[in-house]
N, C-alpha and C positions, 0 to 999 in steps of 0.2 A: 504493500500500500504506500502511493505516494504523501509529501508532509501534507499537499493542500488539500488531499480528500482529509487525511485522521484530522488535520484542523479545523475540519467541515465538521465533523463526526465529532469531536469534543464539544464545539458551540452546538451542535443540535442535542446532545446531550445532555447540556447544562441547560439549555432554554427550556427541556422533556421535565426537566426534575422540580417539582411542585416547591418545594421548599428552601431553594434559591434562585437569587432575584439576579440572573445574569448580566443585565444592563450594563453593571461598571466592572464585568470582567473580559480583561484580554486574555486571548488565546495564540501561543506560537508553536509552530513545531517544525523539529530539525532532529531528522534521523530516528524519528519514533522519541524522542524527547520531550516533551512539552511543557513551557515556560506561560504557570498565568500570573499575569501583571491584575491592578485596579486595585477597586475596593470593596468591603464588606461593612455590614454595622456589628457583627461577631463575630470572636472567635469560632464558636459553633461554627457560624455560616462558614468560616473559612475553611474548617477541616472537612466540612458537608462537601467542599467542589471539592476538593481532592480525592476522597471516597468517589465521587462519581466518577470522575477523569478516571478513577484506575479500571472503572469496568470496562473502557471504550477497549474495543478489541485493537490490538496495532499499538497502545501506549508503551513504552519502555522504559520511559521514570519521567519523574515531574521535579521541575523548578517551581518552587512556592515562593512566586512573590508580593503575593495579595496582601495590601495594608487591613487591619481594622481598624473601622471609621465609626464611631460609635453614634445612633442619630441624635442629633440636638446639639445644643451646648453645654448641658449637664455630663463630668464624668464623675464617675464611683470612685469614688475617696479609695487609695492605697488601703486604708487602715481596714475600710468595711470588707475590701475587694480579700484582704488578708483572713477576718474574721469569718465571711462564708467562704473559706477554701479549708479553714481548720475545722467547719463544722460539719461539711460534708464528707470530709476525708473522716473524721470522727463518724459519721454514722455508717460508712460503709465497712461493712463487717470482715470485707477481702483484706483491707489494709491491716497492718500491725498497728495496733497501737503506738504511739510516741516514736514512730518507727521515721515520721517525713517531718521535714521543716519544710515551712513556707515562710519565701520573702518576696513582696511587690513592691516594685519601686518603676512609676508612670505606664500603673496597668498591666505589666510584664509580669507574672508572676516566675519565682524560681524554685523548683523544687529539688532538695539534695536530702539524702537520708541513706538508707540502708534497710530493703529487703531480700527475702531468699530465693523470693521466683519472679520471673518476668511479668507473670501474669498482673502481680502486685504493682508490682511498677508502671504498667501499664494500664491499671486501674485508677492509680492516682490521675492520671494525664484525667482518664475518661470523664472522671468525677470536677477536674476543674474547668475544662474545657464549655462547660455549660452556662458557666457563672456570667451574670451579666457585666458589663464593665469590663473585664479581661481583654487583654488584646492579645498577647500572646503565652505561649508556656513553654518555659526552657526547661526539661526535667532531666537533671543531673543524677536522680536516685543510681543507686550503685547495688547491682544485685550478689551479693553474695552466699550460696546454698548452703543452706547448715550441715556440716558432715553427718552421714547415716553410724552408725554404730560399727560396721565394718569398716569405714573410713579410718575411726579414730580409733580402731584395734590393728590397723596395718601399720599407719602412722607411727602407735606405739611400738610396736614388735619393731619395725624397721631402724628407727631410733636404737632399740637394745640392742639390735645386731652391727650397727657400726658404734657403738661405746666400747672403748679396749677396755676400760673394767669391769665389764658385766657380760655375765655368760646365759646370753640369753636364751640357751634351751635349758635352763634349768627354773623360767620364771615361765607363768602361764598369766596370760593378759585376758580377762572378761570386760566385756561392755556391753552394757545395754540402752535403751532407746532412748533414754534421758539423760545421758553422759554420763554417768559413775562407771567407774574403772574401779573392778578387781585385781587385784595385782597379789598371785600366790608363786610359791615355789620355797627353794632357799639358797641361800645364798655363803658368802663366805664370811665376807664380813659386812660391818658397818656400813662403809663408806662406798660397797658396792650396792646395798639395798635403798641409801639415800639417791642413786645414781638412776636407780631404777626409778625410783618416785617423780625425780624431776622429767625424766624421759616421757613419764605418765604425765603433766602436771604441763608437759611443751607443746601436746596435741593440741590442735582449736575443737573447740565444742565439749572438752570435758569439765564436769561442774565438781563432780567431787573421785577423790582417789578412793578407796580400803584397800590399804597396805597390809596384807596377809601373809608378805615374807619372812621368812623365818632364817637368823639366821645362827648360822652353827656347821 
């Protein structure tokens, strides 16, 4: 397909779709690319044309350069814009609690925190995106997966087996689904079972040790 038919086929697209107002949006295309300029009174509206633009068959990615224009001369105070982005992210039961910071500063909202799955992080967006006032959402959240219980039983065993002081087939490492680490066997001495502990004690995700080494 050439660029001037899919550019045809994006504007008849967006004019199709009931709940944007096409008028102040431009449309380009080059090489299956597609660059929309203009304006919007939403954010909503804004992520709304780009959901549509991706159903056009022949799209191959999109440059988003649509401003939001919010209508009137009234805009939503930073501070309210902030106060419903922490209330909604607080009701929705996907997100972790105390898990996102929000900061707006001229409508922009930024989102940085720390969750486990993409889904989450991709929740937040959903959940701000709606708010009135918002013009854009930069969301910095950083996903990090909480290690499963084999994670932080490999981790640990691996750690004993490169420590020169610890002989590590003679320790047996348990974990379970909540992080507590078992730690039995025996050892020689002292200063190799404190060795074992911090081994236990350096994985990410474990909450508590029981040190059940024996030594002698």
């Amino acid at each position: 397909m050439d660029d001037m038919t899919l550019r045809q086929n994006v504007i008849d697209e967006l004019e199709f779709e009931p709940s944007i107002n096409a008028a102040h949006i431009g449309v380009a295309a080059d090489n299956g690319v597609i660059t929309l300029t203009g304006h919007v009174p939403t954010f909503a509206e804004k992520n709304r044309v780009a959901d549509v633009v991706c159903r056009v068959k022949g799209v191959r990615g999109i440059a988003q350069e649509i401003e939001v224009r919010p209508r009137g001369e009234h805009r939503t105070a930073d501070d309210e814009i902030a106060k419903r982005a922490l209330s909604v992210i607080r009701w929705n039961t996907v997100i972790p609690e105390g898990a996102v910071l929000v900061k707006v500063q001229d409508a922009v909202v930024t989102l940085t925190g720390e969750v486990e799955w993409y889904y989450q992080r991709d929740a937040v967006t959903k959940a701000i995106r709606g708010l009135s006032g918002v013009i854009d959402v930069y969301n910095k959240i950083e996903v990090n997966p909480r290690p499963t219980a084999v994670d932080i039983k490999k981790r640990i065993e691996d750690a004993l087996k490169r420590a020169a002081e610890v002989d590590a087939k003679r320790v047996t490492v348990n974990v379970d689904g909540l992080g507590r680490v078992k730690l039995e066997g025996r050892v020689n001495a002292w200063s190799e079972r404190n060795a074992v502990e911090r081994a236990a004690w350096s994985s990410p995700g474990v909450k508590i040790v029981d040190d059940r080494i024996i030594v002698g």
